[in-house]
C-alpha positions in Angstrom: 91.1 163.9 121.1 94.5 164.8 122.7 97.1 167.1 122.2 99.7 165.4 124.3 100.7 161.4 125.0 99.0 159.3 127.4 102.4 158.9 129.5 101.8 162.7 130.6 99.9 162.1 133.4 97.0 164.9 133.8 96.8 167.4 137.1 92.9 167.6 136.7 90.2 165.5 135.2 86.7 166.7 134.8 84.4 163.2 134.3 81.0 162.8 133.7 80.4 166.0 132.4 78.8 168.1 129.2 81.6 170.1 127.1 80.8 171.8 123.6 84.3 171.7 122.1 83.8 174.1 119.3 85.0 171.1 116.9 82.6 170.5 114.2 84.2 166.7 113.9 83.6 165.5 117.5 81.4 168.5 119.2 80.4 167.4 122.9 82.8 165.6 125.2 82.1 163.9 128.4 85.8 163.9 130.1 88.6 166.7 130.4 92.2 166.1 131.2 94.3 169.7 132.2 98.1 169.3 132.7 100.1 172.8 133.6 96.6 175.4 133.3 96.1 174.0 129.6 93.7 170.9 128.4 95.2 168.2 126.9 92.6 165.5 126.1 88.8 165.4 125.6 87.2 162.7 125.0 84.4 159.6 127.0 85.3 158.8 130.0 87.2 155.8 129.0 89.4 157.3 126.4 90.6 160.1 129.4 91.4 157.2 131.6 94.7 156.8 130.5 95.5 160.0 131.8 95.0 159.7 135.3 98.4 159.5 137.8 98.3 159.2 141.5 98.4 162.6 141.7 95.5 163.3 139.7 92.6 165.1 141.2 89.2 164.1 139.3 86.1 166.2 139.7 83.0 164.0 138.7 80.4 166.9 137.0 77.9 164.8 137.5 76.4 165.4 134.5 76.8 169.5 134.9 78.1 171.4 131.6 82.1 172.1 131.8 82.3 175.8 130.6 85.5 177.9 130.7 85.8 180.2 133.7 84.0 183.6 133.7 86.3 186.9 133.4 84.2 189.6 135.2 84.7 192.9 133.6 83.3 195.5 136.0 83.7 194.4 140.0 83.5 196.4 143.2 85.3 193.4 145.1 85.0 195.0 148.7 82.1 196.7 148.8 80.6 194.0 147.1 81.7 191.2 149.6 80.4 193.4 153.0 77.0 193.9 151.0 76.1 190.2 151.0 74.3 191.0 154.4 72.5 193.7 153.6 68.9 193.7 152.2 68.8 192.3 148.8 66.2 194.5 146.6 67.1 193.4 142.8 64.0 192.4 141.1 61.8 194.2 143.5 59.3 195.9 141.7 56.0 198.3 143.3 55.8 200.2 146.4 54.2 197.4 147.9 56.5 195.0 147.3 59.2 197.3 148.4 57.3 198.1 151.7 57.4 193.9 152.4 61.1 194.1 151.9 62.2 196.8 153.8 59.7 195.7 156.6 60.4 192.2 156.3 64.2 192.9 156.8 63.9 195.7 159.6 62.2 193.1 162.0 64.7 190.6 161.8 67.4 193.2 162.4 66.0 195.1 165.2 69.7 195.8 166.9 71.1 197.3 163.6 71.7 201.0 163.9 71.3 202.0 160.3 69.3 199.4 157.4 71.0 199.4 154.3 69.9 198.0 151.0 70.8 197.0 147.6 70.3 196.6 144.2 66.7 198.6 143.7 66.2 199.3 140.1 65.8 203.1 139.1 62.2 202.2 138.1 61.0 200.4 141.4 57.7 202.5 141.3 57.9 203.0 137.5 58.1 206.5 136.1 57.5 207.8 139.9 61.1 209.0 141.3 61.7 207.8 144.9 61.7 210.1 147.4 62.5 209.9 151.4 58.4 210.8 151.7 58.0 207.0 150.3 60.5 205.7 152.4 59.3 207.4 155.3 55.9 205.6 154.7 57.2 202.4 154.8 59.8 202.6 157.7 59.4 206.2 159.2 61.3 205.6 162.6 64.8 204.1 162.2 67.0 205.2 159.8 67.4 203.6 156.1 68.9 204.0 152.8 69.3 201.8 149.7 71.4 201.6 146.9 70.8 201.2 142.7 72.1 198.6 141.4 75.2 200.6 139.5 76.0 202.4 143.1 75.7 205.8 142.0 72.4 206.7 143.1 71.3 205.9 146.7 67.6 206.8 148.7 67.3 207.3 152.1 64.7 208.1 154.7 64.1 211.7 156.6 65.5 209.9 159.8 68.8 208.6 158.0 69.2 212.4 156.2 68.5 214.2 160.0 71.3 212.2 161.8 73.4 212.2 158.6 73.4 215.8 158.8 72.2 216.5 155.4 68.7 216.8 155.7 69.4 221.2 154.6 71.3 219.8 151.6 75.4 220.4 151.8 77.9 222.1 148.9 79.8 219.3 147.4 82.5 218.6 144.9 81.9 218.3 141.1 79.8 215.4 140.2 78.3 214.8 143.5 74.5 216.1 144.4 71.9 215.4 147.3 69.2 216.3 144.9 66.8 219.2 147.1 63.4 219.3 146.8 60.8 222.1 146.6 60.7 222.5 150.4 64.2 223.6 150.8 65.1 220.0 152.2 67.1 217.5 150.6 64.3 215.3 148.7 66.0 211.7 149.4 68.0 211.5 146.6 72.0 211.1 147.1 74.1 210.8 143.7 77.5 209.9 144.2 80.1 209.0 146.9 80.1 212.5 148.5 76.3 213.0 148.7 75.6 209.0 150.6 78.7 209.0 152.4 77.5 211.0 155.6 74.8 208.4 155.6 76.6 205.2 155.8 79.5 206.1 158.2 76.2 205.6 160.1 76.1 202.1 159.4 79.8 202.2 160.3 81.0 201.5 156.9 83.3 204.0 156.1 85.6 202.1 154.8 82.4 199.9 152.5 82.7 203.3 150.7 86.1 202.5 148.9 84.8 200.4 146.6 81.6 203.0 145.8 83.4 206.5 146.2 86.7 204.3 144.0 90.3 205.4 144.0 89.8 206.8 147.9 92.5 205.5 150.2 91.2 205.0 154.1 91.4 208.0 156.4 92.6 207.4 159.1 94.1 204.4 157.8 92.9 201.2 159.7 94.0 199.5 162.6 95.6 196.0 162.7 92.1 194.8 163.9 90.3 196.6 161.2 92.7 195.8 158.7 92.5 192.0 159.8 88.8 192.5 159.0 89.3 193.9 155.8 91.1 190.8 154.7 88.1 188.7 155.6 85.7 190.7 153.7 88.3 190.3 150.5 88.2 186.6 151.4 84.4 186.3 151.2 84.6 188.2 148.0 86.8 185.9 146.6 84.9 182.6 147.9 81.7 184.2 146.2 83.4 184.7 143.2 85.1 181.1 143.3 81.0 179.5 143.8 80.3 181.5 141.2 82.6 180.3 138.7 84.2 183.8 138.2 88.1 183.1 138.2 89.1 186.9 137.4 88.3 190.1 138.3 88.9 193.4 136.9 88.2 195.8 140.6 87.1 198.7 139.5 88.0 199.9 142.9 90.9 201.4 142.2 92.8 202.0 145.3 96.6 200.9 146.8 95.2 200.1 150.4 93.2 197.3 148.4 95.8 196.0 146.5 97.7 195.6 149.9 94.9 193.7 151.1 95.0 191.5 148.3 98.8 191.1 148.6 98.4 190.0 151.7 96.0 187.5 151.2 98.1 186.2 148.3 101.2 185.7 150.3 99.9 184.0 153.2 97.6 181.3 151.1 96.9 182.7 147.6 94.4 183.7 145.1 91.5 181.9 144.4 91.0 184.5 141.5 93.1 186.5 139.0 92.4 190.0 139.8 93.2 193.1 138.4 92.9 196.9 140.2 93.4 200.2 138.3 94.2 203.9 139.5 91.3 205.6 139.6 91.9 208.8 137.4 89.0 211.6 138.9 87.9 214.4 137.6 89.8 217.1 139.7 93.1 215.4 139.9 96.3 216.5 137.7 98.4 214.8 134.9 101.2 214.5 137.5 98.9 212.4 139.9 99.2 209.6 137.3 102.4 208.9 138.7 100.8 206.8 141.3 99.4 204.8 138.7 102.7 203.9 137.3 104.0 203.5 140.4 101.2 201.2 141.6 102.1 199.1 137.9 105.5 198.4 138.4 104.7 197.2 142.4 101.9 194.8 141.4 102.8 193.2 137.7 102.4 189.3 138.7 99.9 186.5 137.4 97.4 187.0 139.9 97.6 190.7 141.4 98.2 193.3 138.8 97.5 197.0 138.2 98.7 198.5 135.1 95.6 200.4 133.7 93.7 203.6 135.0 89.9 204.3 135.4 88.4 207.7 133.7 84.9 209.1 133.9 83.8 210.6 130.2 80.4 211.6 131.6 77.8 210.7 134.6 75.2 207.9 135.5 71.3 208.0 135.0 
């Protein structure tokens, strides 16, 4: 079926592949024809053919379902992209497991100054609350912390609290607790941006934090080098997201030095992704600070870099 003439040569052909067209009348497809962002023919691979210029690109699926891109709701787009080294813990489950992991990963890293990992489920050991005294048994000498899977909640070990400086605990700012425990020392527990950041400048990833402690701008702001390296990290980001079939992003981030980077990036070869970054409305801040969000919506307003919304917190995390 096509919605345009044969002589309108197609941009993009998809052949060879699986497509559920939602049409009761002819409901799989093996070929797709695209001309300016929009399909225009479905169809065998015969009848989409006719289509094809010398300018046409054709992607043989292979026999691979041809699904519409994915819009991703919820992304932390730089922290995200510098995680992909760090130790992966999602569907780690048991002490023992956990133990392997962290074990596993510290000997193959044994130049890193500070382990980080990521992605451990509030319920690792069950109805049993991780403590530092758990991560201490696995990995008592070099300092380690790891992160739940929503990035509010981090763990880390009595060596990674004692050269964070928070091992006595610390006042912080609403929201933001390094849970104590009965000893008078903080128990392991870090909740929020203001509680784990001490303990991943140690890792040297300050500036990893803007896209867990959101809205934050850098301070001081980066160098040309470190800026440079920003970029890249963005650019892994957006390549994962690309293999991924993710084609936009809403960054919950929420900061201008990101949008910047993303600019940036755009100018000089583009955006592999749509992506979308809001102001980040916190909980101490005052109606007139919303002026950055408007001013932040009128700079960035085009196709594939936008702002144009802002990010509240009703209420907390687990």
């Amino acid at each position: 079926m096509s919605v345009t003439g044969a002589g309108h040569k197609a941009d993009l052909i998809v052949i060879n592949g699986r497509v559920l067209t939602m049409d009761d009348d002819n409901p799989t497809a093996e070929a797709v024809a695209v001309k300016d962002g929009a399909i225009v023919a479905l169809g065998s691979h015969a009848s989409i053919e006719e289509f094809k210029g010398p300018a046409t690109r054709v992607i043989d699926a292979r026999g691979g379902s041809v699904i519409p891109g994915f819009i991703e709701a919820h992304m932390h787009l730089f922290s995200g992209a510098a995680e992909l080294a760090h130790l992966q813990l999602s569907g780690v489950h048991g002490f023992e497991a956990l133990q392997k992991a962290i074990r596993d990963y510290a000997s193959t890293h044994p130049d890193a100054k500070m382990l980080v990992g990521q992605g451990v489920d509030y319920t690792v050991l069950d109805d049993e609350r991780v403590t530092r005294h758990h991560l201490d048994a696995i990995l008592p000498d070099r300092p380690f912390v790891m992160a739940a899977p929503d990035h509010h909640t981090m763990w880390a070990n009595t060596k990674a609290l004692d050269l964070a400086g928070i091992l006595n605990g610390r006042t912080l700012g609403p929201g933001n607790e390094i849970v104590m425990g009965d000893d008078g020392l903080a128990n392991g527990e870090l909740r929020e941006g203001e509680a784990f950041g001490p303990v991943l400048n140690l890792a040297g990833e300050g500036r990893v934090r803007l896209g867990l402690a959101t809205g934050g701008e850098p301070d001081p702001m980066p160098s040309a080098e470190e800026r440079a390296a920003d970029r890249d990290i963005m650019r892994r980001g957006l390549a994962w997201c690309a293999r991924h079939g993710i084609t936009s992003i809403q960054n919950m981030d929420g900061n201008l030095y990101q949008l910047e980077l993303l600019a940036e990036i755009e100018a000089e070869e583009g955006l592999s992704c749509r992506v979308q970054i809001p102001f980040h409305y916190k909980n101490f801040m005052t109606l007139d600070m919303l002026d950055k969000a408007s001013a932040m919506a009128e700079r960035y307003n085009g196709e594939w870099l936008s702002s144009g919304m802002v990010k509240v917190f009703y209420d907390g995390v687990l």
